[in-house]
C-alpha positions in Angstrom: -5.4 -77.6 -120.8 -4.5 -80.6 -122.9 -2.6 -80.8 -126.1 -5.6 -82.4 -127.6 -8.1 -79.5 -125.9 -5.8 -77.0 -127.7 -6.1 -78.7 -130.9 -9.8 -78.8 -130.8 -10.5 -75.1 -129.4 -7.8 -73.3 -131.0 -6.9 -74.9 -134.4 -7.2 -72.9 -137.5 -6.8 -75.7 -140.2 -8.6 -74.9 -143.1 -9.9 -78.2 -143.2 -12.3 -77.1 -140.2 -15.7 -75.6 -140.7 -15.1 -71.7 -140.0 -18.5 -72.1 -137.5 -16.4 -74.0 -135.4 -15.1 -70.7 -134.5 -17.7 -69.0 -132.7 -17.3 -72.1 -130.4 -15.1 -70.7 -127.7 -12.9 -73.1 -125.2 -15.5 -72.9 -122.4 -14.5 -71.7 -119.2 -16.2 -74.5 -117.3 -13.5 -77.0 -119.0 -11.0 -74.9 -119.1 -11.0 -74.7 -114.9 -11.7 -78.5 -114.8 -9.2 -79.6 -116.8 -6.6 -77.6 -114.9 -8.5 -79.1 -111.3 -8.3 -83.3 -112.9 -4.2 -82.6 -112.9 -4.2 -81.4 -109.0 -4.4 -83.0 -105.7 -6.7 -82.1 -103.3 -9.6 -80.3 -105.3 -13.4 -78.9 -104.1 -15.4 -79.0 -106.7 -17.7 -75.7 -106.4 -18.1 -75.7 -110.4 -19.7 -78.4 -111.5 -23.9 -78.3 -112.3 -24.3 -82.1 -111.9 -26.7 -83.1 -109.3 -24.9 -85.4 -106.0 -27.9 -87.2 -105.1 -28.6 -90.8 -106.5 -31.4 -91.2 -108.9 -34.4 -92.7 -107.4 -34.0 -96.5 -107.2 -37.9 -96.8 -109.2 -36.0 -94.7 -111.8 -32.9 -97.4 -112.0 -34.6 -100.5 -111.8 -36.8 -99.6 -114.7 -33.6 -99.0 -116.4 -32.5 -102.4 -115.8 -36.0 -104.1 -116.4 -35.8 -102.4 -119.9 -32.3 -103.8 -120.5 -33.5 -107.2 -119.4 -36.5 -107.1 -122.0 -34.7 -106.4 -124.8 -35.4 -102.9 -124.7 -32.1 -102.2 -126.5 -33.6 -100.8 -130.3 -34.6 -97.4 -131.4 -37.3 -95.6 -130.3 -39.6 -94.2 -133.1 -38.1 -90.7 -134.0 -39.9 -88.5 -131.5 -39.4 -90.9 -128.7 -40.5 -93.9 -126.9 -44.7 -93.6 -127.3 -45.4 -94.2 -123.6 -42.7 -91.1 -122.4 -44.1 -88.9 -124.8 -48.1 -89.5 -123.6 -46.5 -89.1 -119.8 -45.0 -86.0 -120.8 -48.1 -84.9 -122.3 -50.1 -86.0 -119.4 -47.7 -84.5 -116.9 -47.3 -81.3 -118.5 -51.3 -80.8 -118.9 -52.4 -81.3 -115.0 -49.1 -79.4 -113.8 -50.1 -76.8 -116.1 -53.7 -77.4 -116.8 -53.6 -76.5 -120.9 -53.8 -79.9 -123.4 -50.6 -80.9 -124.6 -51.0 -83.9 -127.3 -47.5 -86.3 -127.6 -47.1 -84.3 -130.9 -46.4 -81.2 -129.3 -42.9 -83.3 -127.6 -40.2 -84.2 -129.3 -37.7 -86.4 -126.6 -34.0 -85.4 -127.2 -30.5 -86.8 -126.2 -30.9 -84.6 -123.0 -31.7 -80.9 -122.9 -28.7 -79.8 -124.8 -29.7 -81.8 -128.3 -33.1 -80.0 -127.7 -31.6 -76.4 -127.0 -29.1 -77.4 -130.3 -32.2 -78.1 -132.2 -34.1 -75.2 -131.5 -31.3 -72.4 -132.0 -29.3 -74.1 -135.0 -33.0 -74.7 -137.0 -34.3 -70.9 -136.9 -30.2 -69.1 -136.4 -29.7 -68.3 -139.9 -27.9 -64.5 -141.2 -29.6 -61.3 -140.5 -31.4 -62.7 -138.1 -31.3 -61.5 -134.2 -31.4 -63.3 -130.9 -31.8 -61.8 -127.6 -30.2 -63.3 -125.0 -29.9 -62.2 -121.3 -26.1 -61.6 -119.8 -25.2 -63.3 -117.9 -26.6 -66.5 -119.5 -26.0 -70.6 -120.0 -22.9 -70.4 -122.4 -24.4 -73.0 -125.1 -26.8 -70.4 -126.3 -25.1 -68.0 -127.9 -22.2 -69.8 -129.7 -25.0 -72.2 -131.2 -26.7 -69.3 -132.7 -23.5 -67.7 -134.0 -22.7 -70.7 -136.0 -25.3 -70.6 -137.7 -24.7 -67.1 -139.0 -27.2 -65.2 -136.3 -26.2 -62.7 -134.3 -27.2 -62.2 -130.4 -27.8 -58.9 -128.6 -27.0 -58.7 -125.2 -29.5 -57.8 -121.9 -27.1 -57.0 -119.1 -28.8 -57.9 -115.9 -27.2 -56.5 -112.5 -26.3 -58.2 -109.4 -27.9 -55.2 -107.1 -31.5 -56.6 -108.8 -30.8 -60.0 -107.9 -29.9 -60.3 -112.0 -33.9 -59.9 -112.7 -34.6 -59.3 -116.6 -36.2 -56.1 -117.1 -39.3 -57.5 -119.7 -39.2 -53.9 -120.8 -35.3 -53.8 -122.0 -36.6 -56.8 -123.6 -39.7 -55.4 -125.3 -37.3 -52.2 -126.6 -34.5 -54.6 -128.1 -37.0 -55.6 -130.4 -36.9 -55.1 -133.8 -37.4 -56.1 -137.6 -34.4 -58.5 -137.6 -35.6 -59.9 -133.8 -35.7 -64.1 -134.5 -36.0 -65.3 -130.9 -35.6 -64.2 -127.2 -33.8 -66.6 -124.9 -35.2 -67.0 -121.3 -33.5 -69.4 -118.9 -35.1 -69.6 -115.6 -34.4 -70.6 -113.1 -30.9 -69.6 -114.6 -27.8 -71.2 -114.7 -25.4 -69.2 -114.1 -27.5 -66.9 -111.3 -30.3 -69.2 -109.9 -33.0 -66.3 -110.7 -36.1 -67.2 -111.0 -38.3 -64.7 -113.4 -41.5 -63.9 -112.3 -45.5 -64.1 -114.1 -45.2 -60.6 -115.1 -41.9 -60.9 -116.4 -42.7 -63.9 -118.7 -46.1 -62.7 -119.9 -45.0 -59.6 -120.9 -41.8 -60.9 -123.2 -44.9 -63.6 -124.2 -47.3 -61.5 -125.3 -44.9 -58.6 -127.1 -42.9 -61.8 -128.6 -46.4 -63.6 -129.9 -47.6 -59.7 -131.1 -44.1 -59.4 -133.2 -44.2 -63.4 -134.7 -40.8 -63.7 -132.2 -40.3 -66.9 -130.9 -39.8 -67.7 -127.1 -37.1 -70.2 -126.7 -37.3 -70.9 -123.1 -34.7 -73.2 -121.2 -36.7 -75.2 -118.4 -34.2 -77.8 -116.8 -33.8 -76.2 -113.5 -38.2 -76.0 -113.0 -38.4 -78.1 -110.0 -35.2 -76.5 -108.5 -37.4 -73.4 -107.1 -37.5 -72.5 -103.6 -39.2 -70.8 -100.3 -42.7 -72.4 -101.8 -42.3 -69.5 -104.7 -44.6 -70.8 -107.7 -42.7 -71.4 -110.9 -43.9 -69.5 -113.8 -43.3 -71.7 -116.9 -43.6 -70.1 -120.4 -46.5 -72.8 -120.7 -48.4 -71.0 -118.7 -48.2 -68.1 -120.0 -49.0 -68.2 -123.7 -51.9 -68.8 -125.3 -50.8 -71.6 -127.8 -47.7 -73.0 -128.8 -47.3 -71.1 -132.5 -44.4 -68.5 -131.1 -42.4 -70.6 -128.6 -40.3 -73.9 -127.6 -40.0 -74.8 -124.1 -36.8 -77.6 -123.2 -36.6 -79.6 -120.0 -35.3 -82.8 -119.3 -34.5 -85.1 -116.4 -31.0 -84.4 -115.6 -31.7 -81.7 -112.6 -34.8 -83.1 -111.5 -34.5 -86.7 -110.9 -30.3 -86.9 -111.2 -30.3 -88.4 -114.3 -27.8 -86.0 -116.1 -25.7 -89.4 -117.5 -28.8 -90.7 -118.8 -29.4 -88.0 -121.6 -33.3 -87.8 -121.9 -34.7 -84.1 -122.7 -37.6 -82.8 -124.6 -38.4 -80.0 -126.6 -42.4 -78.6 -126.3 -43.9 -77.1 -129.3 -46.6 -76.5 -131.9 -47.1 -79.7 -133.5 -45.8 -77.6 -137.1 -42.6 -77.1 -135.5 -42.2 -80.7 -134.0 -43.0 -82.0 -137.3 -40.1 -80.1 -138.8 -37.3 -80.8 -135.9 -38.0 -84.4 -136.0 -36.6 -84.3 -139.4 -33.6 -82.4 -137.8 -33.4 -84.9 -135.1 -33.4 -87.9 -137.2 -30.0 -86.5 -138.9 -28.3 -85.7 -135.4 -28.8 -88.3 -132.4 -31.7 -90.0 -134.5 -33.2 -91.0 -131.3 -32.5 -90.6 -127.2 -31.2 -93.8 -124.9 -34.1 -96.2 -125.0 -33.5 -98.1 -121.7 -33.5 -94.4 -120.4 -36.1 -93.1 -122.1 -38.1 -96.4 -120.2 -36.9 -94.8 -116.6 -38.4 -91.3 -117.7 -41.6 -93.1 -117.6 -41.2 -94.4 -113.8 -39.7 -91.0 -113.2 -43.1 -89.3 -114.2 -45.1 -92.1 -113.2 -43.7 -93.0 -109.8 -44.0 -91.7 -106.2 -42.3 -88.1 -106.2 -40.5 -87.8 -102.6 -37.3 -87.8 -103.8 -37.9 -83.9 -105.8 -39.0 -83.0 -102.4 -36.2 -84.2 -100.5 -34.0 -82.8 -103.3 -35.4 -79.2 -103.1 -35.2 -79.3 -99.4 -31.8 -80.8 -99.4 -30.3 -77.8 -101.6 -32.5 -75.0 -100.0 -30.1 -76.1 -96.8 -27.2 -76.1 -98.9 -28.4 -72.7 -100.5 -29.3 -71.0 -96.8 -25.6 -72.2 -95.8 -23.8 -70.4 -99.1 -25.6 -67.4 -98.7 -24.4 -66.9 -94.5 -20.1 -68.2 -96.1 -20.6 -65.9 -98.7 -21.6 -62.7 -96.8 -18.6 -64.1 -94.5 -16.0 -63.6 -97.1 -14.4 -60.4 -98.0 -14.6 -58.8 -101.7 -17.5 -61.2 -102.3 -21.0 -59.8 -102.4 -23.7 -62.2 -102.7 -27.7 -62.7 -103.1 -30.1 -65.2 -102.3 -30.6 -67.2 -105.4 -34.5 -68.4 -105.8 -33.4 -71.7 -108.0 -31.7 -73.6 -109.7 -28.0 -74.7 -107.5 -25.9 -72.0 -108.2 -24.9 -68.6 -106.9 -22.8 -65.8 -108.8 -21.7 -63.5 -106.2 -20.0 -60.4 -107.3 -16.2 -59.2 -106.9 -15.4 -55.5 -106.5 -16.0 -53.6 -109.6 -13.0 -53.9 -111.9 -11.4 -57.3 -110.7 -10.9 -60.2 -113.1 -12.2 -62.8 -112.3 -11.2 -65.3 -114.5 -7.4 -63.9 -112.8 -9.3 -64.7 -109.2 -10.5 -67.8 -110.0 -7.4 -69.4 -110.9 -5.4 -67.9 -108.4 -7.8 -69.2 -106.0 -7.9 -72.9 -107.9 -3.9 -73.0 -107.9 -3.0 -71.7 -104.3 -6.6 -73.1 -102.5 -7.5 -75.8 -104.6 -11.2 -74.7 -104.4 -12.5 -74.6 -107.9 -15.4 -72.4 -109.0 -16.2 -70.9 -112.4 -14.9 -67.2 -114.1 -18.2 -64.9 -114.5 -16.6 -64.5 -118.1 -17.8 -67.7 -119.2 -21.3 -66.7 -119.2 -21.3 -63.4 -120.6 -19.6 -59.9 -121.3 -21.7 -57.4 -118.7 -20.1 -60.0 -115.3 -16.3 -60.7 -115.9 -15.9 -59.5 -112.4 -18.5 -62.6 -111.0 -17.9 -66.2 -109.9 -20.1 -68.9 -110.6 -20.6 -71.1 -107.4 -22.5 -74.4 -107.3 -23.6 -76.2 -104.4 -24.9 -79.5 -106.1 -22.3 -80.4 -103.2 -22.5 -81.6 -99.6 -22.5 -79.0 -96.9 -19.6 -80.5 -95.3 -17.4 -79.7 -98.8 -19.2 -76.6 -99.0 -17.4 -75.7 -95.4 -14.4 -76.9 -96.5 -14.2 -75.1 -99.1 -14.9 -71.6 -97.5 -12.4 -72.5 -95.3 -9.5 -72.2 -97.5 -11.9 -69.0 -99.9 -12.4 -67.1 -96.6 -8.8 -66.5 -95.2 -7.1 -66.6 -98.8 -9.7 -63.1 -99.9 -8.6 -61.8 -96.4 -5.2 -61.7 -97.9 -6.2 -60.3 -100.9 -6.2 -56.5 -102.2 -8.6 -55.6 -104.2 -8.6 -52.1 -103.2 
């Protein structure tokens, strides 16, 4: 870690806000940093789709930069994205969505930032599944809320039990936080489990904050149950998405945030005083994204169901690590015996293999002895890799 990463993360200057604090050093930097000063690295860490973006997608880039498409949008976005979105959303999901009920964002994260920093607040409570997406709860900490924990377990595939949910509930319950397919664990909830945290969430005046980005990223033809399709209006929850995962755009920054138009009215406000509006040119290629032919998501999904069928047979290959078959996303999180650190095991492994992968600790409290693997990677570095992972655990003692 760098002089200037320890200033950031670890400084206690008074001149700092004291929400800065709940912000810990994540994990994910922490192990990449340490990765950009070695030779000779495999990157099984990072959750940045390899594949190009479609060239429809970067030519309407360039034809917006050409025209002089180089202004501000309007405040919710670029008028033509938001009635795709709309359009797109309402025959994949067949419920009307109007261009008031979108707000597009600087990528998913300004939309996830928007919706947990506008309703975090003191005394009020935010479930949140463990292991989850580390932005989530740090966000809602620094705004004074609190988060309560749903351990899921590796033996269950990490499936959210919608009934823990339903009894965590309570008086001072703001939000519950669904990410699926999830990063770290690539589950995929199913129907019953979203309509049932739905309907008790809509019953209590809860919101459902539900994290989207990974929705194409499902596989073995399972059907992906978006919260959209599973309430019956938009008053009690916010759905994000954005570009990044599907169409390997992550450098681009265009998200969105779905909501009652109420709520949109209200983060637009917010927006305008943080990124004040997303990339235009880019906004322009989320149009052709949406609009275009749509072979490149199936090639994607087929291309990383390979790469997913391959990490599943090297993982149940190496010793100490138990594994699953993750449903989406691009990431596994395989288990270590009960006990081990992994954040110890992880760098061990980065300093003497030079494969890097992620501590289970970043992303929650209930998996410190996991590792997050992704495999938005070729094949070919996901063999190399195992072949330094598989006789290095051999070694190993775990016992």
């Amino acid at each position: 870690m760098s002089d200037i990463d320890i200033d950031f993360y670890e400084s206690e200057d008074p001149i700092w806000n004291p929400a800065l604090l709940a912000i810990p050093m994540p994990g994910i930097r922490k192990m990449v940093n340490l990765a950009a000063t070695m030779e000779d690295v495999i990157h099984l860490s990072i959750g940045q789709p390899d594949l190009l973006a479609p060239r429809h997608v970067v030519d309407a880039t360039v034809d917006a930069l050409h025209a002089g498409q180089t202004g501000y949008t309007m405040d919710a976005g670029l008028p033509e994205l938001l009635e795709a979105l709309a359009d797109y959303y309402g025959e994949r999901y067949q419920r009307t969505l109007l261009p008031e009920n979108i707000l597009v964002t600087t990528g998913a994260t300004e939309a996830i930032y928007l919706a947990l920093t506008s309703t975090s607040a003191p005394g009020r409570e935010f479930i949140v599944p463990d292991p989850a997406f580390m932005l989530y709860a740090p966000l809602i900490r620094m705004n004074g809320g609190s988060v309560k924990s749903i351990a899921t377990r590796a033996e269950h595939n990490h499936q959210l039990d919608p009934q823990e949910v339903i009894d965590a509930m309570d008086q001072n319950t703001c939000a519950v936080v669904l990410n699926s397919p999830s990063n770290p664990t690539g589950t995929v909830y199913p129907r019953e489990t979203i309509e049932a945290i739905v309907e008790e969430a809509a019953y209590r005046g809860i919101y459902v904050i539900s994290d989207e980005v990974y929705d194409h990223l499902v596989y073995d033809g399972k059907p992906f149950p978006s919260v959209l399709s599973c309430c019956s209006d938009l008053d009690h929850v916010m759905v994000v998405s954005s570009f990044s995962k599907t169409f390997s755009m992550a450098g681009m920054r265009v998200g969105w945030l779905i909501a009652s138009q109420g709520a949109i009215r209200k983060l637009r406000r917010y927006h305008m005083f943080t990124t004040t509006v997303a990339n235009t040119p880019c906004q322009w290629a989320g149009v052709a994204a949406l609009k275009g032919e749509r072979t490149f998501v199936n090639d994607m999904l087929a291309e990383y169901s390979r790469r997913r069928d391959r990490l599943v047979e090297l993982v149940d290959q190496t010793p100490y690590l138990t594994g699953y078959k993750p449903e989406g996303a691009f990431y596994m999180f395989p288990s270590l015996p009960e006990g081990i650190n992994g954040n110890n095991v992880a760098l061990r492994l980065l300093k003497e293999t030079g494969v890097c992968t992620i501590p289970g600790q970043t992303f929650g409290d209930s998996c410190g002895n996991a590792l997050r693997i992704s495999y938005s990677t070729s094949i070919d570095r996901i063999e190399a890799a195992f072949e330094r992972m598989i006789p290095w655990m051999e070694k190993q003692d775990f016992a």
